[in-house]
TIKOL-749482 format. One record per residue (C-alpha): x, y, z; residue in one letter; residue number from 1. Coordinates in pm, whole numbers, padded with zeros to 5 digits. Layout:
<pts>
(pt (X Y Z) 'A' NUM),
...
</pts>
This chain:
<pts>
(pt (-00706 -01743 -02344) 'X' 1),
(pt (-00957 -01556 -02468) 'X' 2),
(pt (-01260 -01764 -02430) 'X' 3),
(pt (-01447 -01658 -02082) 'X' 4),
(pt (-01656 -01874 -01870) 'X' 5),
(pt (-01969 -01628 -01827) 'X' 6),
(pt (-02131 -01845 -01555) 'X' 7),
(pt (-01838 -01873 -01379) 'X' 8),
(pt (-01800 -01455 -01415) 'X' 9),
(pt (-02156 -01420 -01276) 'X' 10),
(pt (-02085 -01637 -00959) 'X' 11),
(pt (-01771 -01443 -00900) 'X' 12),
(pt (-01952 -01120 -00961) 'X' 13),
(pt (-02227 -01212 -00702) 'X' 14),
(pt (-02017 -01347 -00462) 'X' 15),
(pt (-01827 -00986 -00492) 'X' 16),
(pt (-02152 -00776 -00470) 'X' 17),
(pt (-02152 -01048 -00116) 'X' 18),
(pt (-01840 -00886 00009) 'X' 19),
(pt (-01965 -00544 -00049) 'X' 20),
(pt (-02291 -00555 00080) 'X' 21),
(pt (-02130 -00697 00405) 'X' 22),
(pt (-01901 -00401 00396) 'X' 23),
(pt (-02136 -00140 00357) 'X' 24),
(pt (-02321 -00264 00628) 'X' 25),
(pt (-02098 -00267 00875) 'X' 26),
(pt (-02043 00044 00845) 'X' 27),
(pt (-02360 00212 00795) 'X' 28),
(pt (-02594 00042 01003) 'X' 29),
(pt (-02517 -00115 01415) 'X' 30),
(pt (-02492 -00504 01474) 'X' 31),
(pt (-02800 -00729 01471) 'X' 32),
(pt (-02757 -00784 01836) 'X' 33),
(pt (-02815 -00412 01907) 'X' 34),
(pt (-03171 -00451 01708) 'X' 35),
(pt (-03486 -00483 01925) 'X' 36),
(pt (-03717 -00703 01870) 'X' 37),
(pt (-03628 -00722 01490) 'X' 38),
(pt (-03921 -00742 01237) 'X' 39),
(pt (-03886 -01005 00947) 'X' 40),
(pt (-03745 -00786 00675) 'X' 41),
(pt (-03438 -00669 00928) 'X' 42),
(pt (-03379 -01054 01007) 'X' 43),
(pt (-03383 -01102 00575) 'X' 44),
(pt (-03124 -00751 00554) 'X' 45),
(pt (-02911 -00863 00800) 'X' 46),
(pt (-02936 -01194 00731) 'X' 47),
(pt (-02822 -01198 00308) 'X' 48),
(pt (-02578 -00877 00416) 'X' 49),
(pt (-02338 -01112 00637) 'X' 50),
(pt (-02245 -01314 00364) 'X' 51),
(pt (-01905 -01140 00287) 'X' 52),
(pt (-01685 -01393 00425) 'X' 53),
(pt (-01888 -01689 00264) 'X' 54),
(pt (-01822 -01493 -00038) 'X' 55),
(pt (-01455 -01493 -00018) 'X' 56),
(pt (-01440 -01871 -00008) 'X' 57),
(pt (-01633 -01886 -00352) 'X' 58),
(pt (-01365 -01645 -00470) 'X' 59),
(pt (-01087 -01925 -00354) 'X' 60),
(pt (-01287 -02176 -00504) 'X' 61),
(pt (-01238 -02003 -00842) 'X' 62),
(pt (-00908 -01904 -00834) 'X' 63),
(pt (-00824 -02231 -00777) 'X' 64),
(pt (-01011 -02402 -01060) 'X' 65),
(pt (-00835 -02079 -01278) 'X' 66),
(pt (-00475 -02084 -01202) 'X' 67),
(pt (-00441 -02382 -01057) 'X' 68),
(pt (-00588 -02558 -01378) 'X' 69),
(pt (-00350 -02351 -01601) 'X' 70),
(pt (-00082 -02496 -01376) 'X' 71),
(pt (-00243 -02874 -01461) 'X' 72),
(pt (-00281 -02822 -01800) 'X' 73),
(pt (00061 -02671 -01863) 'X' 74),
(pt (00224 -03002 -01715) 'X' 75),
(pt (-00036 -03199 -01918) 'X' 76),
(pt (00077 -03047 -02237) 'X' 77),
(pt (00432 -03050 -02171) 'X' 78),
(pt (00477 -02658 -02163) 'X' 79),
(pt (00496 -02584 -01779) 'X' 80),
(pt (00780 -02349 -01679) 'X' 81),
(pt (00882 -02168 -01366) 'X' 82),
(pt (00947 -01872 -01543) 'X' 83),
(pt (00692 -01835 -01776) 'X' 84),
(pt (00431 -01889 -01504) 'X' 85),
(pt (00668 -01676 -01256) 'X' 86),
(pt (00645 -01361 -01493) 'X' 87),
(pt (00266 -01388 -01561) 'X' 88),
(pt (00181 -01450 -01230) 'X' 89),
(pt (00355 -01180 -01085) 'X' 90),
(pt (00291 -00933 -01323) 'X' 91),
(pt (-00065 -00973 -01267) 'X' 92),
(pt (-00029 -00923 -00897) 'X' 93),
(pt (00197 -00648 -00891) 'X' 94),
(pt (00017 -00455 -01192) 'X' 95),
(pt (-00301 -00435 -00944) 'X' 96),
(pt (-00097 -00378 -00579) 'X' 97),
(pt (00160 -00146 -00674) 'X' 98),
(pt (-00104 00098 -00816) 'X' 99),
(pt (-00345 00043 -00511) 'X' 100),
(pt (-00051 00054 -00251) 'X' 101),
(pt (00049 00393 -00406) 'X' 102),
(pt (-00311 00521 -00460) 'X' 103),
(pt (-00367 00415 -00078) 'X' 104),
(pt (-00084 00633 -00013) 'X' 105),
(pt (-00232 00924 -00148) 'X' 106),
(pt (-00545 00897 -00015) 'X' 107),
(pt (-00475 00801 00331) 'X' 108),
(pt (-00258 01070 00353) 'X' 109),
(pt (-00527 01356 00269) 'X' 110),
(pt (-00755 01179 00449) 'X' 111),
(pt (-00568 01169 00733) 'X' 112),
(pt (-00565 01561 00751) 'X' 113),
(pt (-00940 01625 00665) 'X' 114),
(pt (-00998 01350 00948) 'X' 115),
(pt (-00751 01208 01168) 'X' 116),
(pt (-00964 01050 01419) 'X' 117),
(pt (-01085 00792 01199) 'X' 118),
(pt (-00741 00699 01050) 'X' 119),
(pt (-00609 00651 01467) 'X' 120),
(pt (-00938 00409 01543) 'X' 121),
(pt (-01174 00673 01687) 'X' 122),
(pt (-01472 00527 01467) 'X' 123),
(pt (-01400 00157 01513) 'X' 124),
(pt (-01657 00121 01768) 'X' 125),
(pt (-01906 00348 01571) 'X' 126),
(pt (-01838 00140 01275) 'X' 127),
(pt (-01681 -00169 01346) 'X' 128),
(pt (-01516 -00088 01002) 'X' 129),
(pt (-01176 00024 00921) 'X' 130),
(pt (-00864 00113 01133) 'X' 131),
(pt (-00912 00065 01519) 'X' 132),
(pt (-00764 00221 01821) 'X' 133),
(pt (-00509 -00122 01893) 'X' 134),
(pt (-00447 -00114 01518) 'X' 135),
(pt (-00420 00277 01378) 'X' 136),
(pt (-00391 00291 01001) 'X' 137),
(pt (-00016 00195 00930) 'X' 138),
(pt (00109 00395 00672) 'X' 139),
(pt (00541 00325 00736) 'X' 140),
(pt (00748 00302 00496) 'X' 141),
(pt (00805 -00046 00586) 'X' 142),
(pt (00505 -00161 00595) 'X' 143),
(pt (00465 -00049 00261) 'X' 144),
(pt (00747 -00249 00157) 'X' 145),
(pt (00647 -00561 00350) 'X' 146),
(pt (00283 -00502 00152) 'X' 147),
(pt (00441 -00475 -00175) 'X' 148),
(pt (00615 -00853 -00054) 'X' 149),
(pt (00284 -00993 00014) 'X' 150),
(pt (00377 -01021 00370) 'X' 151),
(pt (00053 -00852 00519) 'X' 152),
(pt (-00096 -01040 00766) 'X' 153),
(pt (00278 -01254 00809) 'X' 154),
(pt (00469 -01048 00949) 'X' 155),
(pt (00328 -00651 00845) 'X' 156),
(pt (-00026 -00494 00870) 'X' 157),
(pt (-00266 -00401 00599) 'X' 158),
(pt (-00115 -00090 00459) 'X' 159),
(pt (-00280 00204 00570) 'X' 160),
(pt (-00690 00187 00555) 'X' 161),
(pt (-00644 -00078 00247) 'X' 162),
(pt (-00796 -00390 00468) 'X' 163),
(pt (-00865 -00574 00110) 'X' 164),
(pt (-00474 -00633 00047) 'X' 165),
(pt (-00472 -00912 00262) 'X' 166),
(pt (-00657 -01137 00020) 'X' 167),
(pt (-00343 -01047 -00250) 'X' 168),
(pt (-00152 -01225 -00033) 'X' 169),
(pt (-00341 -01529 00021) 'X' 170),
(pt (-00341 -01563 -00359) 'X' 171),
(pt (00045 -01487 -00410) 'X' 172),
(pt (00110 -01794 -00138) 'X' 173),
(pt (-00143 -02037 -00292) 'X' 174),
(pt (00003 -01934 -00648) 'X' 175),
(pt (00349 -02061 -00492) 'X' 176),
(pt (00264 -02350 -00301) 'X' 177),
(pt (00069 -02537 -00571) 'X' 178),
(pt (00302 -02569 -00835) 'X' 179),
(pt (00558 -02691 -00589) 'X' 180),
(pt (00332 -02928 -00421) 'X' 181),
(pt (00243 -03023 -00777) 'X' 182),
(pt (00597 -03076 -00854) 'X' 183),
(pt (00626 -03360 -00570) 'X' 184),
(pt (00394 -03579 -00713) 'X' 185),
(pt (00427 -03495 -01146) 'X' 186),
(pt (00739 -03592 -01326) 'X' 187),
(pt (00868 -03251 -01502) 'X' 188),
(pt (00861 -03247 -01860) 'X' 189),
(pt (01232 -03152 -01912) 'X' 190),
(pt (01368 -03441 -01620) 'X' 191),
(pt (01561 -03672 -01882) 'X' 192),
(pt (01712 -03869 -01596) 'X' 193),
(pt (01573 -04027 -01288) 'X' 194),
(pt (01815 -03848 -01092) 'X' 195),
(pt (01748 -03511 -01204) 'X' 196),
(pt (01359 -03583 -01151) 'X' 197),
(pt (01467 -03678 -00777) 'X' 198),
(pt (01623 -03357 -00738) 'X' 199),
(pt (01370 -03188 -00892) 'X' 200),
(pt (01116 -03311 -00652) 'X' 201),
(pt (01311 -03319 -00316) 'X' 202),
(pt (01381 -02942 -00413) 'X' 203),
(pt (00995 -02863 -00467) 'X' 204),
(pt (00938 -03042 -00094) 'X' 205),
(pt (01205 -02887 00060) 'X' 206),
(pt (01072 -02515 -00048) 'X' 207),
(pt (00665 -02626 00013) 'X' 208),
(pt (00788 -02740 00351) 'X' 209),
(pt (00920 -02412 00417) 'X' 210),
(pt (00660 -02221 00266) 'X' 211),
(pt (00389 -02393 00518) 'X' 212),
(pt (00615 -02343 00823) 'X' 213),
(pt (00627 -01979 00724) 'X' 214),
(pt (00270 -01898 00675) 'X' 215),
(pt (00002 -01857 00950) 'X' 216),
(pt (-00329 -02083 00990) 'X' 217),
(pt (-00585 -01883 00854) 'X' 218),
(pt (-00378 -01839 00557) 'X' 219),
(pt (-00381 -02242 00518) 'X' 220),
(pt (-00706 -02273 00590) 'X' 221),
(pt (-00809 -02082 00310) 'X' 222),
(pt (-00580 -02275 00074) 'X' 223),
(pt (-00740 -02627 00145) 'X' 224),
(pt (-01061 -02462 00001) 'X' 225),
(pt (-00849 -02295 -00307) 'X' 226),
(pt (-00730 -02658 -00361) 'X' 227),
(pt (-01114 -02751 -00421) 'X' 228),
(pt (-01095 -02586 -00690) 'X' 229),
(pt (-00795 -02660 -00885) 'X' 230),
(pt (-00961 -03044 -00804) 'X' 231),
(pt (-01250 -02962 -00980) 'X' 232),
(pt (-01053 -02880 -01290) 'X' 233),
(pt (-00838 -03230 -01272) 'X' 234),
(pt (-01186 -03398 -01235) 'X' 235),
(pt (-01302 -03275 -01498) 'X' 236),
(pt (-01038 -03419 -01737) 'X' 237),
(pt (-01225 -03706 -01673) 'X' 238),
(pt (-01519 -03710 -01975) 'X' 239),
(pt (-01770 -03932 -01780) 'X' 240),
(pt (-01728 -03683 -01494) 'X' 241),
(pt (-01769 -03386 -01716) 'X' 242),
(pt (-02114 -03569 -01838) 'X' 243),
(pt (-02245 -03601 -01455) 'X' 244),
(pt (-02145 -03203 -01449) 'X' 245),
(pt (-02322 -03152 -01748) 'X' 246),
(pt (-02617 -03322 -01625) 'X' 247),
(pt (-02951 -03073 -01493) 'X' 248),
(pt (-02981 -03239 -01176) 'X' 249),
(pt (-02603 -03203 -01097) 'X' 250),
(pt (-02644 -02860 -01162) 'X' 251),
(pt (-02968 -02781 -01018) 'X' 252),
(pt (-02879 -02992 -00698) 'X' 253),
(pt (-02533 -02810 -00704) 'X' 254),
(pt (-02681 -02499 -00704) 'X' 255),
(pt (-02948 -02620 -00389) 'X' 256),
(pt (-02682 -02722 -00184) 'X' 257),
(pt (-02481 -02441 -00215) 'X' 258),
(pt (-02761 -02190 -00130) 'X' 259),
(pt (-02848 -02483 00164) 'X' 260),
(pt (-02480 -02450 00299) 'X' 261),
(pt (-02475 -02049 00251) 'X' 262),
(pt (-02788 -02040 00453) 'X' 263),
(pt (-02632 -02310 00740) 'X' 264),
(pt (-02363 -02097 00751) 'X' 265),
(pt (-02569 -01815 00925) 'X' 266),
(pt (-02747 -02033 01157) 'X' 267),
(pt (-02499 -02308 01254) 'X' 268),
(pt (-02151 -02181 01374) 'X' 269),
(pt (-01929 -02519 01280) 'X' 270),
(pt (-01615 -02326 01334) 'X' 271),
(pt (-01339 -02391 01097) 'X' 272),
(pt (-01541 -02671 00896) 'X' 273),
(pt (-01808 -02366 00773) 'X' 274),
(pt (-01526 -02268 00494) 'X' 275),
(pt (-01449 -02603 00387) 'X' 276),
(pt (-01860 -02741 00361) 'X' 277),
(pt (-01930 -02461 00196) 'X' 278),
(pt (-01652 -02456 -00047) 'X' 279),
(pt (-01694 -02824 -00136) 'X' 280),
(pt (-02022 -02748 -00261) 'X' 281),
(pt (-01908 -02455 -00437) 'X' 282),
(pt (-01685 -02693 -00605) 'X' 283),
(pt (-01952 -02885 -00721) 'X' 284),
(pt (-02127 -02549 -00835) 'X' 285),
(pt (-01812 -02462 -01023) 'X' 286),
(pt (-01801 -02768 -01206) 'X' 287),
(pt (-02151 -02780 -01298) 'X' 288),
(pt (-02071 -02412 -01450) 'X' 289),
(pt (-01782 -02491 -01609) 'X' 290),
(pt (-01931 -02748 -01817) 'X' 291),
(pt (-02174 -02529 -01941) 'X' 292),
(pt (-01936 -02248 -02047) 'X' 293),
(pt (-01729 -02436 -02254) 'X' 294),
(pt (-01721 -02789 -02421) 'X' 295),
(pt (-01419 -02911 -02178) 'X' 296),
(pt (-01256 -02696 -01946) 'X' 297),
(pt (-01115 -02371 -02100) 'X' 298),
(pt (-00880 -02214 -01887) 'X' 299),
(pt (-00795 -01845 -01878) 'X' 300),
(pt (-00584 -01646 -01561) 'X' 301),
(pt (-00789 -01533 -01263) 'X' 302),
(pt (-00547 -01295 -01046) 'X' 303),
(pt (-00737 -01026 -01017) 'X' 304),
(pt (-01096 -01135 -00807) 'X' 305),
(pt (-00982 -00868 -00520) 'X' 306),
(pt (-00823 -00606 -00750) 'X' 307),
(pt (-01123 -00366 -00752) 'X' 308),
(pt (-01151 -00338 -00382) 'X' 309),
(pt (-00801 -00349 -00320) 'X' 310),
(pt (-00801 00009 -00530) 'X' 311),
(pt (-01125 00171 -00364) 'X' 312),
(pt (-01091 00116 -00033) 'X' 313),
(pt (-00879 00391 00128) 'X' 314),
(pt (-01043 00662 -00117) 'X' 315),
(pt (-01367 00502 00036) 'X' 316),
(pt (-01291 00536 00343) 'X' 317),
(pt (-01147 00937 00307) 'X' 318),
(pt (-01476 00970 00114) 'X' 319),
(pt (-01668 00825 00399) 'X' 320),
(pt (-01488 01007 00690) 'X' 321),
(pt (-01537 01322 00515) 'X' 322),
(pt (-01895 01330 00369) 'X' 323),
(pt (-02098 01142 00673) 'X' 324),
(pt (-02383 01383 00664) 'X' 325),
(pt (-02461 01351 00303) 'X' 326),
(pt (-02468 00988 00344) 'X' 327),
(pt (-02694 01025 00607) 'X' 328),
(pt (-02952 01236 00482) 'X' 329),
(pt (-02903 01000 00120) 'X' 330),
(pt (-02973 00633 00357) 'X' 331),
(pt (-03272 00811 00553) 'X' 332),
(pt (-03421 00941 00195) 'X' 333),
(pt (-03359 00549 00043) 'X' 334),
(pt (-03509 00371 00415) 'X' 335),
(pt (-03809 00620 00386) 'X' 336),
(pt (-03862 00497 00020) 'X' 337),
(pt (-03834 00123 00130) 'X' 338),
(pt (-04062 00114 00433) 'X' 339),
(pt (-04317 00264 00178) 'X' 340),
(pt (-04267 -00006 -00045) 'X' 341),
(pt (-04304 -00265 00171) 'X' 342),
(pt (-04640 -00092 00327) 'X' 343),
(pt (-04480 -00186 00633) 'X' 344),
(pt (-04515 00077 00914) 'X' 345),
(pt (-04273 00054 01226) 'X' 346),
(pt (-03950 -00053 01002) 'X' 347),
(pt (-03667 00013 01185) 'X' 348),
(pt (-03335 00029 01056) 'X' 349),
(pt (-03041 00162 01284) 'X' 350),
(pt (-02814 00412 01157) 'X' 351),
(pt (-02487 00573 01352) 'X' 352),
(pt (-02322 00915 01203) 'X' 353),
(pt (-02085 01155 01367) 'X' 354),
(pt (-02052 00966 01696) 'X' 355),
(pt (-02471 00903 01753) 'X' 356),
(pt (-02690 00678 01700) 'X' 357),
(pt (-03045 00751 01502) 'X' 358),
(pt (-03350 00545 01448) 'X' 359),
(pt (-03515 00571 01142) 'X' 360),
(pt (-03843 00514 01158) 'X' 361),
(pt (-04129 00563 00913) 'X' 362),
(pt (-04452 00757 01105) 'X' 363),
</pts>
């Protein structure tokens, strides 16, 4: 369709300037822990720049309440089909992973000459970013293959310096898995008999079955929080719900809870449960949107949250490997600038480049 949810476009494009703060980080600056006695602005950096993996739940949250409702509202209307949904699907995935598999390719492979240390795991503990020593950029022809499957992180690595792809493959699995779970409990629009609906369904369980037995846990864990969303969008067929949604204090207390729950998640380590607190209130966020970008829920695809990223990595990280002491002498120019700002004298902000460790601190 060609309507778009803006609010819901602004949540996904904070939660993806999240993920790359938390990215950028990592690799430009050491660990908190390695920070003494931090001052109150390095507690607030470090603090709002580990949010990357809180971010990826809101981006399962989405897709869910974005496919998966297309998937509801083609069986409400009477127009779902395997094939239909099959082709748009995985045109939409392969349109963005071919291109960045190939592209990673490319620039793996120069970088790889310019700097080979970094592509075998040399920087990991510099960096705690990219390829590491027990897990050297893979860049086999099988692996390639196994990426272009969506089988990273099943049974193939990453391809190359391209850590990003995994997320394509969460979304590929959860794209499978909820029309067929779907199809268990919905009677199919073109079952005329009772025992072709049967067959239908024990066909669908059969195949999820399989599907779960095949995938690992953290895969799974991540769809019970894509599954919040696609709930929010059956909810909201409901018209009183969608008046609660509409509502200012569902939105505004929505919006509290969710920046209460990202917060929690930095301070209180709940283990599994952080992903699925924090994406049930992210549901509630997304509903609350929702409402407000359309009259009732207007669906349009959402297969491409982790396209971007999945295309810039590995020419980020050749770009990074090769051009460290620009990017130094650019960071110490923007830290000086900041410290001055904030009047604050003493603001230290740790830095490591070309195997050492600086301290930059304003006189």
């Amino acid at each position: 369709m060609k309507h778009r949810l803006v609010h819901l476009d602004c949540l996904r494009g904070v939660a993806a300037l999240l993920v790359c703060l938390e990215h950028l980080r990592a690799f430009l600056f050491i660990p908190f822990t390695q920070i003494k006695s931090p001052n109150l602005l390095e507690r607030a950096f470090y603090f709002v720049t580990g949010l990357g993996h809180q971010a990826v739940m809101i981006f399962f949250v989405l897709s869910g309440f974005l496919v998966g409702g297309s998937v509801i509202s083609a069986h409400q209307n009477g127009k779902w089909s395997w094939t239909g949904y099959a082709l748009r699907r995985m045109s939409r995935l392969w349109m963005v992973l071919i291109p960045a598999l190939l592209l990673t390719l490319l620039w793996d492979g120069l970088g790889q000459r310019q700097s080979p240390a970094g592509y075998r795991g040399e920087f990991r503990p510099l960096y705690h970013s990219g390829p590491a020593l027990d897990a050297p950029a893979d860049l086999r022809p099988a692996t390639f293959l196994g990426n272009s499957l969506f089988l990273q992180t099943i049974s193939v690595n990453c391809y190359g310096t391209n850590g990003p792809l995994w997320s394509l493959a969460n979304e590929f699995w959860y794209y499978l898995l909820f029309p067929l779970l779907l199809g268990i409990i919905v009677r199919g629009a073109n079952s005329e008999t009772l025992k072709a609906e049967m067959l239908k369904r024990t066909v669908c369980a059969m195949l999820a079955l399989a599907t779960l037995m095949l995938l690992p846990r953290g895969i799974l864990q991540g769809g019970l929080v894509w599954l919040l969303g696609a709930a929010v969008f059956a909810f909201l067929q409901n018209e009183r719900i969608r008046q609660w949604a509409s509502h200012p204090l569902w939105l505004w207390g929505s919006g509290m809870l969710t920046l209460g729950c990202l917060a929690a998640s930095r301070l209180v380590k709940l283990g599994d449960a952080d992903g699925y607190v924090l994406g049930a209130s992210v549901a509630c966020l997304v509903a609350a949107l929702a409402v407000r970008s359309a009259p009732a829920p207007v669906l349009r695809s959402g297969a491409q949250e982790d396209s971007h990223s999945a295309l810039r990595t590995p020419h980020s990280a050749l770009r990074l490997f090769s051009l460290l002491p620009s990017l130094r002498r650019l960071v110490r120019i923007l830290l000086h600038a900041i410290s001055r700002a904030f009047s604050r004298p003493g603001l230290s902000v740790l830095l490591r480049f070309q195997g050492t460790t600086t301290a930059a601190r304003t006189p």
